[in-house]
N, C-alpha and C positions, 0 to 999 in steps of 0.2 A: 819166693816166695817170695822176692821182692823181696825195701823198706816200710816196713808196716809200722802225739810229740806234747806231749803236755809238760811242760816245767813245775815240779812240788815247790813247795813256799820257802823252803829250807834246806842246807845240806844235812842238820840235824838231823828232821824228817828219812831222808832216805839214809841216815845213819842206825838209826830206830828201825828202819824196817828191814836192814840188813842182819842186825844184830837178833833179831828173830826167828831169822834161818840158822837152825840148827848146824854144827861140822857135819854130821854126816846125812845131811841133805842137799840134794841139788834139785835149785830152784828153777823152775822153764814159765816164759810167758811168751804169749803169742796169741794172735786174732784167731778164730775157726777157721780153720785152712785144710781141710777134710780132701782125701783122707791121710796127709801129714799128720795133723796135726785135728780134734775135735772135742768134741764135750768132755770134759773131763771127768763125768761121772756116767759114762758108759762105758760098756764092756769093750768097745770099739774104740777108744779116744785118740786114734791114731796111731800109724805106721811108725814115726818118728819117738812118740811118748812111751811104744812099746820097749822098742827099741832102746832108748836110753835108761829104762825100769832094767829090763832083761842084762845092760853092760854095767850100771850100776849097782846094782844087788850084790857082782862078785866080789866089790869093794864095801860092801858092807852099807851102802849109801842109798837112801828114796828119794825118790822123786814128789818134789810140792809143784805140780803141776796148774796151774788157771790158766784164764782167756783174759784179753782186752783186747782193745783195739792197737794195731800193730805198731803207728808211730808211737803212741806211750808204752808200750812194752821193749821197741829199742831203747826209747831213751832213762828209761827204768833201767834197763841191764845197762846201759851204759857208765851210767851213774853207780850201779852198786848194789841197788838196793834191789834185784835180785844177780840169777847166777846167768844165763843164758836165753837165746831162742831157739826154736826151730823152722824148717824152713825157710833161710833166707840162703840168699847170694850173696858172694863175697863182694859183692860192689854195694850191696845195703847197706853193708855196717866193716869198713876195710879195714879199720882200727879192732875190730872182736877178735878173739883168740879163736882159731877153726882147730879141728882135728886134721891128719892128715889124707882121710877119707871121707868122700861125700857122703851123704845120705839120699840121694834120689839125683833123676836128671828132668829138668822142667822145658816145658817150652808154652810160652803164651802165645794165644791163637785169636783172633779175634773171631765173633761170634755176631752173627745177623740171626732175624725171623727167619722161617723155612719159605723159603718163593724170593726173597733177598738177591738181586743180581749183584750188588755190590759186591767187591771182594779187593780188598788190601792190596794194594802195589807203591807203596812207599809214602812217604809221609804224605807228598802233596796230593795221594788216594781221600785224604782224609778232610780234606779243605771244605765240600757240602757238606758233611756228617757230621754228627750229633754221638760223642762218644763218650762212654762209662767209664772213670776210670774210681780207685779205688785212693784215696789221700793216703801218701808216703810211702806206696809202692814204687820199688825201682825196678820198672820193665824193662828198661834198656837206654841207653844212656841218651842218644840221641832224640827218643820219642819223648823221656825225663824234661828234656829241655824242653821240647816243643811243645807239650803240654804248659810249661811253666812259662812260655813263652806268649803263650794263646790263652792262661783260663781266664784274661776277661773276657774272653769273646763265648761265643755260642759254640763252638766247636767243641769245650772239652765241658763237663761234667762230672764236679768230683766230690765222691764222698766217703767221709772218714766214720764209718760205722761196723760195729762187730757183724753184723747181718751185712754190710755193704751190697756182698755179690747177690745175695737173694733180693737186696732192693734192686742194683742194676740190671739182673734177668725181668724183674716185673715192670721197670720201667721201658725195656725193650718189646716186651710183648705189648704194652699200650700203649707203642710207638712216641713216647715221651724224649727216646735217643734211637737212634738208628743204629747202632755197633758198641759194644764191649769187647777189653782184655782182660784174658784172665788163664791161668794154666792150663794147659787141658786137663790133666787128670785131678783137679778141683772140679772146674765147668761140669767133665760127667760125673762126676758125685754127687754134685749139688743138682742136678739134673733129673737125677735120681732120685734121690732123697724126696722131691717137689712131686713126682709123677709126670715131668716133663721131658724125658726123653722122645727126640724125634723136633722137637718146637722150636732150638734152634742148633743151625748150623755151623761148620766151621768156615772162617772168610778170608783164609790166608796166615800165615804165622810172620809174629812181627820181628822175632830171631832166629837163629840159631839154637836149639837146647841146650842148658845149661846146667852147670851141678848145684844143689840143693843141698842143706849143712845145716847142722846145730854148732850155734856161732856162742861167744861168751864174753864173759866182763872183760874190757883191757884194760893190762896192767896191772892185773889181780893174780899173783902162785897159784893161792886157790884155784881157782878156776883156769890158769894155765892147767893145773895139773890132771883138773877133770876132761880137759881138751885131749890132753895125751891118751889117757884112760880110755875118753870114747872114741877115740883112733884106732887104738890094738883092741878094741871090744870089738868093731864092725866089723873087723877081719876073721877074729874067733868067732864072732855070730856067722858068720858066712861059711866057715869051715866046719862048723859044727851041725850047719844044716837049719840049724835057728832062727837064719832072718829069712830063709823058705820058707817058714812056719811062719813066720809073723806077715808076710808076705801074701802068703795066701789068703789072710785073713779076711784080704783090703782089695782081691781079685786082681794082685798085682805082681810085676815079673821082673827080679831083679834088675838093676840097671847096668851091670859089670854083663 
């Protein structure tokens, strides 16, 4: 889920809004990243938000769950002023405290129109294209650079919005960009969710799959400890039969 950066005015600021989160609640921010992570005022709000409700409950501890956009929600947990995200990879954020079990296994695909001959073969695939990508996601370290290397040119296309992937599917279908990256198992959610299933394709994957995590403050007990906490929780959910149930929920099949 990637690096999903806004700087507040003060470190008082995010002292104040730390000091608002209760002891026994653990605070989660993160962009819609469905179905990890979603609305947080549905019955649905993701796989991973279930999950940390269900491992935290035994500790007596709730979940203050919202959305933002993903660079200000690292750098919010980073700073303090809250507790954690979900969905990220351990190359997002390498200084967060992780548990010692993943929570999912991800892999980005990139995605054309349906009739699209194009199809991914390594960076220099990318050189005529017109590509989506999403601000302060880390897809992979090499394409990280080249992105960062190329956005003034026409090649990359990037934007930092909570809706991001829903702009970058509309702006593929009115050929605004030729290609997007983005997880797969977001891409068919979101797909879904639209009534666009079948509209576009997959074009090649730009990694390897990789493990997916609720990451947390560094350098914070606190939140070391709730790292521990939801380590031996993902294993008693799994043994208890409980992250099948929660699993199910989201039309999806363990990753172990």
């Amino acid at each position: 889920m990637p690096t999903h950066f806004r700087r507040f005015a003060a470190g008082a600021l995010l002292a104040s809004l730390a000091a608002t989160v209760a002891a026994d609640t653990l605070s989660i921010r993160a962009d819609n990243w469905f179905p990890m992570n979603g609305d947080p005022n549905s019955d649905h709000p993701g796989y991973m938000i279930e999950m940390a409700t269900a491992i935290m409950a035994e500790h007596g501890v709730s979940i203050d769950y919202r959305t933002m956009p993903w660079k200000r929600a690292l750098e919010s947990v980073r700073n303090g002023a809250f507790d954690c995200v979900v969905g990220a990879y351990k190359e997002d954020a390498p200084d967060f405290a992780y548990p010692d079990a993943p929570w999912g296994m991800d892999q980005p695909m990139f995605y054309v129109v349906k009739g699209s001959p194009w199809k991914y073969a390594g960076l220099e695939s990318l050189a005529d294209q017109k590509v989506g990508v999403i601000g302060g996601y880390a897809y992979e370290e090499a394409f990280d650079k080249h992105v960062e290397a190329h956005q003034e040119s026409a090649m990359f296309q990037v934007l930092s919005a909570d809706n991001a992937l829903e702009q970058n599917i509309k702006k593929l279908l009115a050929q605004r960009i030729t290609t997007t990256v983005e997880s797969h198992l977001v891409m068919a959610a979101k797909l879904k969710e639209l009534q666009l299933v079948g509209s576009l394709v997959k074009a090649g994957a730009l990694r390897d799959p990789i493990e997916m995590y609720i990451a947390c403050t560094p350098d914070n007990k606190r939140t070391a400890t709730f790292a521990q906490q939801l380590g031996e929780g993902t294993k008693k959910l799994r043994t208890s039969g409980k992250l099948k149930e929660i699993l199910d929920r989201y039309g999806l099949d363990d990753w172990q």
